[in-house]
SERO-4910 file (N, C-alpha, C, O; in steps of 0.05 Angstrom, whole numbers):
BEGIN
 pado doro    nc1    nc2    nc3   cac1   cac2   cac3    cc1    cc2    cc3    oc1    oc2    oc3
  Unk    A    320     -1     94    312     12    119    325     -5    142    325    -29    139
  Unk    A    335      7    163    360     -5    184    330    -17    204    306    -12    203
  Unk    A    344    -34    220    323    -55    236    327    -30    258    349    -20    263
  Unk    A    303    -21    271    294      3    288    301    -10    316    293    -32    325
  Unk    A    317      7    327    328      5    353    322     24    372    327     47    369
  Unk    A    306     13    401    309    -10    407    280    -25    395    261    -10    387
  Unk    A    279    -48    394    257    -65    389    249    -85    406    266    -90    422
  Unk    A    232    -96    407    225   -112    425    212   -140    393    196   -136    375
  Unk    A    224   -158    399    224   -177    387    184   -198    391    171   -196    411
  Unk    A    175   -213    369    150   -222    381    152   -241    372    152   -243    348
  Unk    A    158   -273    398    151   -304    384    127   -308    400    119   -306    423
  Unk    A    121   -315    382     89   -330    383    100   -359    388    119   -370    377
  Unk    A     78   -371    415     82   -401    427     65   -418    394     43   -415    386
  Unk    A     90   -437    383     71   -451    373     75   -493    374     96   -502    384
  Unk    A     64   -502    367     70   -526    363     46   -547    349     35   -542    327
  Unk    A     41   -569    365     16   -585    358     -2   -576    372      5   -568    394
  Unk    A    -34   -575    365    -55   -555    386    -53   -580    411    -50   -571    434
  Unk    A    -55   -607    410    -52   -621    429    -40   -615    449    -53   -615    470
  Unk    A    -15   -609    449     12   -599    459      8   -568    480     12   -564    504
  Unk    A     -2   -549    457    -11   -529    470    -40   -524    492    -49   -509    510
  Unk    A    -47   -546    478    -70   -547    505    -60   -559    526    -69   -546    545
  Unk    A    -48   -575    533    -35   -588    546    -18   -568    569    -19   -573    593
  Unk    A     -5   -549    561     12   -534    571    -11   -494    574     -3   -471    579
  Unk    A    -31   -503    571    -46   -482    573    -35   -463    595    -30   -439    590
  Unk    A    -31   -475    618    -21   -455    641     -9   -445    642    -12   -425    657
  Unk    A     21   -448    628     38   -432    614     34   -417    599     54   -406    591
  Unk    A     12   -410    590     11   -383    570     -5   -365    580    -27   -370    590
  Unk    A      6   -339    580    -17   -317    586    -41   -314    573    -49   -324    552
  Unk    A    -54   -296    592    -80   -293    579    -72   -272    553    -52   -258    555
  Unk    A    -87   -271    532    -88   -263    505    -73   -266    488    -75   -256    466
  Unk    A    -50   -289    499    -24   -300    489    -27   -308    454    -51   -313    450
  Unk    A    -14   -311    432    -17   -314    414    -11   -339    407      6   -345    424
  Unk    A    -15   -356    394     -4   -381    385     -9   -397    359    -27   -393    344
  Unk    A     14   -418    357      6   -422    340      3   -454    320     21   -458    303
  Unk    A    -15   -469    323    -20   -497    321    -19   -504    288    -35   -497    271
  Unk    A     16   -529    285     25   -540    267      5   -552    250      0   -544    227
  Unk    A     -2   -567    261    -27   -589    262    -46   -575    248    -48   -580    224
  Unk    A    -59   -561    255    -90   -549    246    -77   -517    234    -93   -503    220
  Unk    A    -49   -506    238    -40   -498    204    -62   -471    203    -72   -459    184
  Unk    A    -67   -464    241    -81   -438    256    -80   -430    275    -75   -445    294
  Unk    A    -85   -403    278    -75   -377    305    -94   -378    325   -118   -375    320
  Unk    A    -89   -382    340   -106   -395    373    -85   -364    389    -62   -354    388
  Unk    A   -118   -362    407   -104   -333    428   -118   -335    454   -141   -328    459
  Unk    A    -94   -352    476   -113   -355    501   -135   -336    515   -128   -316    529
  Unk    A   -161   -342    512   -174   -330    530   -196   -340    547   -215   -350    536
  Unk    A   -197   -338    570   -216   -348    596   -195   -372    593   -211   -388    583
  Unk    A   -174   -385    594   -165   -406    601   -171   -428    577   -169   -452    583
  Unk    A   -178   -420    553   -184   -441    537   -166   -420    510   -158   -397    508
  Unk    A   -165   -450    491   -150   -437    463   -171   -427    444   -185   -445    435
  Unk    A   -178   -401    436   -202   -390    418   -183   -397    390   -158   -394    391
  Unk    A   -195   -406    369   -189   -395    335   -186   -364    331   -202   -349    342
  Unk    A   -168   -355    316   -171   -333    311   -193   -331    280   -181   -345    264
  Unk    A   -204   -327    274   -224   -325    248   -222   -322    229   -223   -298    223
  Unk    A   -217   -342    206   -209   -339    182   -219   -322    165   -234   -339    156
  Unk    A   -225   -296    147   -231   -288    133   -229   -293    101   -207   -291     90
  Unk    A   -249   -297     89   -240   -308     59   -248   -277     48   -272   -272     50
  Unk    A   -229   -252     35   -235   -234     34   -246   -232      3   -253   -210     -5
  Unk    A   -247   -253    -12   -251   -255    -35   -286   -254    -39   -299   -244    -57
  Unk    A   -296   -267    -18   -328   -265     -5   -341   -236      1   -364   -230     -1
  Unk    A   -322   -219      7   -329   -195     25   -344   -170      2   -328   -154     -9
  Unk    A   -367   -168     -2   -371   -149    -23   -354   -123    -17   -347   -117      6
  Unk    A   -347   -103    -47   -329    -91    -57   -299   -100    -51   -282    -84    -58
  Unk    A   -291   -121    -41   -263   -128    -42   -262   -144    -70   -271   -166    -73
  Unk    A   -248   -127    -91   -243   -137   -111   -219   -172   -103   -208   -175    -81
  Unk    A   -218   -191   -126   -206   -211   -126   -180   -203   -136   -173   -189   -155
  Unk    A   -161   -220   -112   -135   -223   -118   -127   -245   -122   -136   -266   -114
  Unk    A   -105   -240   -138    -82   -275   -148    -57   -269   -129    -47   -248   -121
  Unk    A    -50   -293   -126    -25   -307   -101    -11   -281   -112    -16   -275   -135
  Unk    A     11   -261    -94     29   -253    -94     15   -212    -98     31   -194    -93
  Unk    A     -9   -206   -105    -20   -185   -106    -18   -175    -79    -17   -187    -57
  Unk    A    -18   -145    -85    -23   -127    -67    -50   -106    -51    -55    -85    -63
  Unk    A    -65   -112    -31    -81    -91    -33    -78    -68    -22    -60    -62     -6
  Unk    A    -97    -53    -30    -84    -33    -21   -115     -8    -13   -132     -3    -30
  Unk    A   -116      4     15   -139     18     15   -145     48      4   -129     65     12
  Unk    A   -162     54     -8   -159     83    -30   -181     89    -25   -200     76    -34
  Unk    A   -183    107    -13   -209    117    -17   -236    114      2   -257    127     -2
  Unk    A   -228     89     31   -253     80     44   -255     56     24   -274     41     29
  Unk    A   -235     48     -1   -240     28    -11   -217      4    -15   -195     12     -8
  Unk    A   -218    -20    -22   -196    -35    -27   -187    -31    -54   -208    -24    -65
  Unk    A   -169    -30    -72   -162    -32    -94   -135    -55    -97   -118    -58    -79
  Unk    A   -135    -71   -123   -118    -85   -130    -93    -66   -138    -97    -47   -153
  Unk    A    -67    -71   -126    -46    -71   -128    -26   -101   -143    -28   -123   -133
  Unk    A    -14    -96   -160     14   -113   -165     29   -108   -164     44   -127   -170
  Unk    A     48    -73   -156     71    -69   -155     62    -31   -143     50    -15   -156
  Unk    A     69    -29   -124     76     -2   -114    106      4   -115    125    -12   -113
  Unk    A    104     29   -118    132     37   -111    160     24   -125    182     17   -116
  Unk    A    144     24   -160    155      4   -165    175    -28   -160    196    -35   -169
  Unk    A    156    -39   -143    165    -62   -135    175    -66   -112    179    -89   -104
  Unk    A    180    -42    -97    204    -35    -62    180    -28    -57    168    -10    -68
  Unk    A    166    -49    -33    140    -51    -15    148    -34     11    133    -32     30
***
């Protein structure tokens, strides 16, 4: 599939959260980012860096468990395990 033209490209500010706090004023509000260090997605809002919220989806009743490299996939109002759609071309 050809890269869709025109596009508008998305870098996310990231570095050390130190760093990025530091330079807070430079980033817009709802700005995305993203801290080396703590290895998580911070999104300015009211002037401070929020966490974005990790979800462990393996916790979540009816989300069946996946292994590294699986696919999910929603069917139904439901999640189902996937390992290869479309034979293998995602």
């Amino acid at each position: 599939m050809p890269t869709p033209d025109p596009r508008t490209p998305i870098c996310i500010a990231r570095g050390q959260l130190a760093d990025l706090q530091k330079s807070i004023a430079d980033l817009d509000e709802g700005e995305i980012c993203y801290a080396f260090d703590e290895k998580a997605t911070y999104v300015k809002h009211n002037d401070t860096l929020q966490r974005v919220n990790y979800v462990d989806f393996d916790t979540l009743p009816g989300v069946p468990s996946a292994d590294e490299y699986d696919i999910m996939q929603a069917s139904g109002g439901k999640w189902i395990g996937k390992n290869a759609i479309n034979g293998g071309n995602f």
